[in-house]
N, C-alpha and C positions, 0 to 999 in steps of 0.2 A: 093255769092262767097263762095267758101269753104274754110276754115280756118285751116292751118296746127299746132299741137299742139308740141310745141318746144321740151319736155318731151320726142316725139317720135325722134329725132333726135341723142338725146343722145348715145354714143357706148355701143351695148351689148354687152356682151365675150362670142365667139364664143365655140360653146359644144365643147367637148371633144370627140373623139371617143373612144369608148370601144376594146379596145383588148384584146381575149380572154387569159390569159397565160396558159404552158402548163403545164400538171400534174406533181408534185415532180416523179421524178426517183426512186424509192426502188430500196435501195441496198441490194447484196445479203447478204441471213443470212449465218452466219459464226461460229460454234458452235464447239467450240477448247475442244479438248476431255480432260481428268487427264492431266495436266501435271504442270512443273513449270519454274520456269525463270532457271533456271540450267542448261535445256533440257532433261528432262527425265520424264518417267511418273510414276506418285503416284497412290495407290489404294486407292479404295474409298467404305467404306464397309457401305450396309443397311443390317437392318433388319427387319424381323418380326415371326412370332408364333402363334399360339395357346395354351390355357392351358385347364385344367379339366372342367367340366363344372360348379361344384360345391365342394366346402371344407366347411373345418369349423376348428375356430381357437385352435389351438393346434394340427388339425393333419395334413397330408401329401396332397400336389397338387404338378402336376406335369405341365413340359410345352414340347412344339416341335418348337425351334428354326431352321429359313432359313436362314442363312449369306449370303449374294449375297458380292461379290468383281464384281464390275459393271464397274471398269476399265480396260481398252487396254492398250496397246501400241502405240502410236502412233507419235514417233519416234524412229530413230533409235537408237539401246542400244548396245556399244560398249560390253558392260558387261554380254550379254546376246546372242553372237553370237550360240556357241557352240549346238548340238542337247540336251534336255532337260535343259537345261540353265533356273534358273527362270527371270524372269522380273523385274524391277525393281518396274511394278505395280501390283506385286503379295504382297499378304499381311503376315506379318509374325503373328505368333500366338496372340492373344490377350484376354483379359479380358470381360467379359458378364456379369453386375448386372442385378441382376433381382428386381425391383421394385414395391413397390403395394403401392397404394395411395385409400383414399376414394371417389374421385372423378375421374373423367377423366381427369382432368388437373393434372400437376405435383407438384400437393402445398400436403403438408403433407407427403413425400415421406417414405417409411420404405423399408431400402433394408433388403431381406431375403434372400439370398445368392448371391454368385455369380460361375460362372465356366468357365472353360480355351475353350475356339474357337482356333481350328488347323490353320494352315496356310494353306491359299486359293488362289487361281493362279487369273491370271487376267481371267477377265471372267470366273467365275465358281460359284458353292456356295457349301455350306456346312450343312446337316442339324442334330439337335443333338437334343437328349430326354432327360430330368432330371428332378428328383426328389427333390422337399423341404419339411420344415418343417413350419409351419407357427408359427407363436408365438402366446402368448394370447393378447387377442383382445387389439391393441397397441389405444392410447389416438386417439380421432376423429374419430374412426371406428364404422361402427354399429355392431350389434349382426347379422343384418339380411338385407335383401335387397342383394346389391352388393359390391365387392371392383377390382379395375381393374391392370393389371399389365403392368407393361413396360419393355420391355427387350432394354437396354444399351450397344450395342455392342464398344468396344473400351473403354469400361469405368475410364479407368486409363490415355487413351492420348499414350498408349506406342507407337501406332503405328503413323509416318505421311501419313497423308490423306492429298488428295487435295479436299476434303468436309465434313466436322464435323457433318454439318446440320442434316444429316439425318440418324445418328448414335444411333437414338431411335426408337422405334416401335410405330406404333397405340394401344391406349391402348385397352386390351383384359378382356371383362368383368366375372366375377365368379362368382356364385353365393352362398350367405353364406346359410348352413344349422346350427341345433342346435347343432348335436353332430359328433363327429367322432368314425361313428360306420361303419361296413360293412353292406354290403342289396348282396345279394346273388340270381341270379334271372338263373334259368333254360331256355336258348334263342334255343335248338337246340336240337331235338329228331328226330334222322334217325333210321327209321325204315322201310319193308316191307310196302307199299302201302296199299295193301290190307293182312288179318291177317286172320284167325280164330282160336275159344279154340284151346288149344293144339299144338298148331304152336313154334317151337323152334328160336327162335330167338337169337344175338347179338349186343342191342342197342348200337349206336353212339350217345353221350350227351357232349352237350357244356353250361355250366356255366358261369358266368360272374357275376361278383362284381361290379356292380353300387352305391355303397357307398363311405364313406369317409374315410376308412379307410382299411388297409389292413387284412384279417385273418390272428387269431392267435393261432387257433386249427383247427383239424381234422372239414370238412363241412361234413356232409352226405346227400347223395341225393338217393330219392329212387323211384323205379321203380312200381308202382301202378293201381292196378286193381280195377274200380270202378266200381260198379252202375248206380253209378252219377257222376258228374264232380266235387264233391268235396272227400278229403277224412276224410270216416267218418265213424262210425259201420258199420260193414261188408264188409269194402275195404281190400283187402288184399293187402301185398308187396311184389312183385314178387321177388325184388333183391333191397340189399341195399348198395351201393356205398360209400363210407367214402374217402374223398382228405385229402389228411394229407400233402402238401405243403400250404403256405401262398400265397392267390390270392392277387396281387397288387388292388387297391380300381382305381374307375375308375377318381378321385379327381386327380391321381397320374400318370396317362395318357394323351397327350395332345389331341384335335379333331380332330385335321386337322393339315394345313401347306401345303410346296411344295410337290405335288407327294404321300399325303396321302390316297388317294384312291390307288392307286397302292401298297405302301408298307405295306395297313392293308390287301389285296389280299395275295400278299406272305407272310408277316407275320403276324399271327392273333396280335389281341391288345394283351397287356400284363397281360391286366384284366380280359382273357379269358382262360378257360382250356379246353379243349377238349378231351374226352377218349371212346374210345369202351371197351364196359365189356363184360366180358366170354358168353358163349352160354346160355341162359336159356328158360325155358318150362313154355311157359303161361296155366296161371287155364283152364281147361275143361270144366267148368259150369262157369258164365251163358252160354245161347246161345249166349249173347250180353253184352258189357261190356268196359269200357272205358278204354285205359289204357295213363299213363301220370307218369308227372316226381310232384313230392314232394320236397321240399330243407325243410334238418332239419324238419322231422316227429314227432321228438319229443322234438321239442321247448329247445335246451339248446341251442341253440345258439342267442346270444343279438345282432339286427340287428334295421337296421333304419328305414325300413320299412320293416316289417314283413308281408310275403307274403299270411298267411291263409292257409285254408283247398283248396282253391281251384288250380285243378290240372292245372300243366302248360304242354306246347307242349302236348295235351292229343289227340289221335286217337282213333275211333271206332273198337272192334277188335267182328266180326262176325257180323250174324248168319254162323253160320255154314254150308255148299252145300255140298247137298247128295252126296254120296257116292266117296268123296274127303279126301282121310287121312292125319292129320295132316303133314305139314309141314317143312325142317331144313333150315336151312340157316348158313352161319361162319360168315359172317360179310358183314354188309350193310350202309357203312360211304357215299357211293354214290349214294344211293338208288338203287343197282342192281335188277338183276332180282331175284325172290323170287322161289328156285329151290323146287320141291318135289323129293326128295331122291328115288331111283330104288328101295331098299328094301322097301321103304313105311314106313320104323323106322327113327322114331325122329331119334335126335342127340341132345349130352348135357344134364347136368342138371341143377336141379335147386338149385343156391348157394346161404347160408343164408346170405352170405356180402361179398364183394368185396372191397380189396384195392386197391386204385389205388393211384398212384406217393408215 
């Protein structure tokens, strides 16, 4: 007989069925622009910049601040009907520190100046160039390496914002050198294409001050017929150029920022001079012979790095093609075309110095 085990009698609890539930609903996002419990909307101003690439303590660095006002409107503003009417989230003028710490973070803070930011509409920005003085090397700084600056848009609180947060910039690294001296480097020789002896010319040359400091005397730059590509015994100087204005140092310039490719197109850097000099008549001999620019040929001027004998922007000027006479030209800032004159006579002479500005 088979035997029932009472164990198995006992009530088991009946499973549970699984019901799937259905996914949470997201709700939609709701992203409420400047405004305040009042009803009106507040500006909200960021920043940021660029500065020099390099200073050193005691002399000049500059920066290129962008202010964005990155608030709207978005309600209606009784106060604000009329055509040109400001906003009430347009910003009124405000204060800018400018801050340099040794680190990236904001611990050791040394402000070294500050300057006034215009009033900026809602949506819009504002960008502005300035000039400082840096002090001598303030406690926790190094001599060398880097130090970084922050620019502090609103720095006094005058204005209300409906976001504080983000009233500092990323900070912008600099790099320290030893001295604040100028370096004066020769970046731009327009000349005819092709040259030969005796070709009359009118060079276009651009300078630029890659140092840390501004000039404070007359630069001369001179216009050199070599042998070789340095100048040395037996180079002569075709023309000698003397700036008797002070070039800003490139320390005292910012890199970039909004829209800086575009306005170093129309306006060159600050650090740069650009001039065409009077017509002059290159040497006849050799057949071949390098011609190129020199800064300061005769060493009186104290630089940071001091460029040497060797010729900058330097071109090959001949051999000479039979029965071609010498050449004039007035002026070739765009590389024109390089005329030969109907009478076959040059044009021009040859000046022993040229002042320019």
């Amino acid at each position: 007989m088979f035997s029932i085990d009472p164990r198995s009698l006992r009530h088991r609890p009946r499973a549970r069925r699984r019901t799937a539930l259905p996914a949470p609903e997201r709700l939609e996002s709701r992203e409420v622009m400047t405004g305040n419990p009042l009803g009106f909307s507040l500006p909200d101003l960021t920043i940021s910049g660029s500065a020099g690439n390099h200073a050193a303590w005691g002399g000049q660095f500059g920066i290129i601040a962008t202010i964005v006002n990155q608030a709207t409107t978005t309600v209606t503003d009784p106060l604000a009907q009329a055509p040109g009417s400001l906003s009430t989230a347009a910003a009124p003028p405000s204060t800018v520190s400018v801050i340099i710490t040794p680190t990236k973070s904001l611990r050791h803070p040394v402000t070294v100046g500050n300057f006034q930011a215009p009033s900026i509409g809602q949506n819009n920005f504002e960008q502005i160039a300035e000039s400082f003085t840096l002090p001598s090397r303030p406690a926790g700084f190094s001599n060398h390496g880097k130090f970084y600056v922050h620019l502090d848009v609103n720095s006094t609180g005058s204005v209300l914002e409906s976001n504080y947060a983000n009233n500092v910039s990323r900070p912008i690294p600099v790099h320290l050198v030893s001295q604040a001296l100028p370096e004066i480097q020769a970046t731009g020789l327009f000349i005819p294409p092709s040259m030969q002896p005796g070709d009359t010319i009118a060079p276009t040359i651009t300078v630029v001050n890659a140092g840390t400091a501004p000039t404070t005397g007359p630069v001369q730059v001179a216009l050199v017929a070599s042998t070789t590509k340095h100048f040395t015994i037996g180079s002569s100087i075709v023309a000698l150029y003397s700036i008797t204005s002070s070039i800003p140092a490139s320390s005292q310039v910012g890199t970039g920022g909004l829209l800086a490719a575009f306005t170093q197109t129309v306006n060159p850097p600050q650090n740069s001079v650009t001039f065409t000099g009077p017509a002059v008549t290159l040497p006849v001999s050799p057949r071949k012979f390098y011609l190129g620019l020199v800064v300061d040929p005769y060493g009186q001027l104290q630089q940071l790095k001091p460029r040497g004998t060797l010729l900058q922007q330097f071109q090959v000027v001949g051999p000479p093609l039979a029965g071609l006479p010498p050449a004039g030209v007035v002026s070739t800032p765009n590389n024109y075309a390089f005329p030969i004159p109907a009478s076959g006579t040059v044009v021009g002479v040859t000046p022993s110095s040229s002042t320019i500005f």
